[in-house]
N, C-alpha and C positions, 0 to 999 in steps of 0.2 A: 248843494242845497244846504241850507243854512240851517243847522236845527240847535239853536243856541246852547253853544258850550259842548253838545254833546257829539260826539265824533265816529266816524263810519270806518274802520279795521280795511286795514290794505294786505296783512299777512296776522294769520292767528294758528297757534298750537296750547293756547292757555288751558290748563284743565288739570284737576286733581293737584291744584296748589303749584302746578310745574308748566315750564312754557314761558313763551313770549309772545308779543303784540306788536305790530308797530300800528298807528292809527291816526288818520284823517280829518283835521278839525276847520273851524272855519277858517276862510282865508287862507289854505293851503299850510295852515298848520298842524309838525306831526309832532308825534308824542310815541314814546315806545316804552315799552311796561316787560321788564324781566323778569320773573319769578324764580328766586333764589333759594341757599338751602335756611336763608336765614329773614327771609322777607319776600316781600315786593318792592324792588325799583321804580320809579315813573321818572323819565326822563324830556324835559322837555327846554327848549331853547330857540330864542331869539330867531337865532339863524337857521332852525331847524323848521325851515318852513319852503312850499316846492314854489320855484319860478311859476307865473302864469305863463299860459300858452310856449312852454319851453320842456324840452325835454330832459327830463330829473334822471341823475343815478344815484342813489340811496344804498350806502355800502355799510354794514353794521357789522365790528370784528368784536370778539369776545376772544381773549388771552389769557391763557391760566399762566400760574407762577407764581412767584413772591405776591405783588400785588396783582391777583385778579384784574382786569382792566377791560372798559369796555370803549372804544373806539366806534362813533359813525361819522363818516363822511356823506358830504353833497359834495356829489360832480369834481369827483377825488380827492377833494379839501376838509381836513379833518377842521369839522366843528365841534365835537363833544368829545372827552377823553374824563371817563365815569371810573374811579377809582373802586371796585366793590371789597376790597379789603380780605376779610374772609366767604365772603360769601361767594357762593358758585352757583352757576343755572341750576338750579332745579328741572331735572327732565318730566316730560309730560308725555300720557299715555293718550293722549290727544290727537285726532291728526294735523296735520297739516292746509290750514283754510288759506287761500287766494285769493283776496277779494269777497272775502263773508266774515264773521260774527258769530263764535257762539254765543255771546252776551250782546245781542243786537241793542243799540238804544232806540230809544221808544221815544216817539214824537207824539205830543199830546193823551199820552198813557196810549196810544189807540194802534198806530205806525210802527211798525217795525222797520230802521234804518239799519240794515248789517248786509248792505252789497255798496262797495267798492266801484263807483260808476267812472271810471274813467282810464286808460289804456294803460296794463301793464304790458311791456312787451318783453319781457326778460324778469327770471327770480332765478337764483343759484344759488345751493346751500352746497361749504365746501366742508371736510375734513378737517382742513388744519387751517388755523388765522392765516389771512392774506398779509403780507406787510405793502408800507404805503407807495413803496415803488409797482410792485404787481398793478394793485388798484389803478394808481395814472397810469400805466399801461393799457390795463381793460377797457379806462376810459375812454381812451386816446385813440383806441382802433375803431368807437363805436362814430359812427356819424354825425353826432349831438344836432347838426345843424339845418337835420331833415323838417323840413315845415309839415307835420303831422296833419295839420288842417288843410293842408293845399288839395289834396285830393279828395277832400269830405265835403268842399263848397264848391258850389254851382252858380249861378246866373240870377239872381231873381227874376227876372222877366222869362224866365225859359220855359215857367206855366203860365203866363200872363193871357194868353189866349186862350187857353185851354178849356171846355166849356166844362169836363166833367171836375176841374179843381177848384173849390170855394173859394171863390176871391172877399166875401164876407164872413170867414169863419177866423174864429181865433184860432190863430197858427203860430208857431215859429217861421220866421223868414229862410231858412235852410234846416233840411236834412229833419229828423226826425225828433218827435217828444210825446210823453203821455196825452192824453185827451183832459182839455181843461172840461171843467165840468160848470162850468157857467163864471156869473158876475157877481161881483159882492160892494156894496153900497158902502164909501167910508171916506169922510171928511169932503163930503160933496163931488165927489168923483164916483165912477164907477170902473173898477179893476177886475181883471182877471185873475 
């Protein structure tokens, strides 16, 4: 859903100035927000954005040492290598959110946007950095090339007969959605 500019949190622990984010923007655009002992981070790029209809792996390492460093990959190819110099995570007394918001954005001051509508099937938080070979390995064993949709879509004519299924009601064509709640008149059309 489109709620311009403002973005729906895929994993959150931010809170008491400590934690991290990573979050959801239009177009499959992420953005990940580290709270350090010396600021806040926002990290965002080009390439840091998820395939449609393809299965994502989002690998985010954070490295202490000399230079602090933060590493994320897509689909085991390191796109961002975030230098934070002295600064370190900031820990947060926060939990651990999956797909929620404790700072939900707000659509039209009214909506609350802070759930994450779309399949995580794996989160793992490790101990110690990964390095880049681990990761393409992880990658590599998972089946990237599973068609997640194949078993969610059906026939459309497979209620076509069906007398108790509204064949005049605004619907999606497959599988499930909220209940539209009517029509709105705008530029000589009428839209749902």
């Amino acid at each position: 859903t489109r709620t311009d500019n403002k973005k729906i949190s895929i994993f959150s622990n931010s809170g008491n100035s400590g934690g991290h984010e990573l979050l959801l923007g239009n177009y499959g655009k992420l953005t990940y927000i580290i709270n350090t002992t010396i600021g806040s981070y926002t990290i965002v790029d080009d390439d840091l954005t998820l395939n449609l209809y393809e299965w994502n792996n989002i690998t985010i390492v954070y490295k202490s040492g000399d230079n602090n460093t933060l590493f994320i990959y897509k689909n085991c190819e390191l796109i961002v290598e975030y230098n934070l110099k002295k600064a370190r995570p900031h820990a947060s007394n926060a939990s651990l959110l999956i797909g929620e918001s404790k700072k939900p954005a707000m659509l039209d001051d009214v909506f609350t946007c802070n759930r994450y509508a779309g399949l995580i099937d794996e989160f793992k938080v490790y101990k110690t950095a990964l390095n880049s070979a681990i990761i393409k390995k992880q990658y590599e064993s998972k089946d990237s090339t599973i068609d997640v949709y194949e078993d969610l879509w059906f026939d459309e004519d497979l209620l076509a007969d069906d007398r108790y299924f509204p064949q005049y009601h605004l619907r999606t064509s497959q599988n499930w959605a909220n209940e539209f709640y009517g029509m709105f008149y705008y530029n000589g059309k009428y839209h749902a």
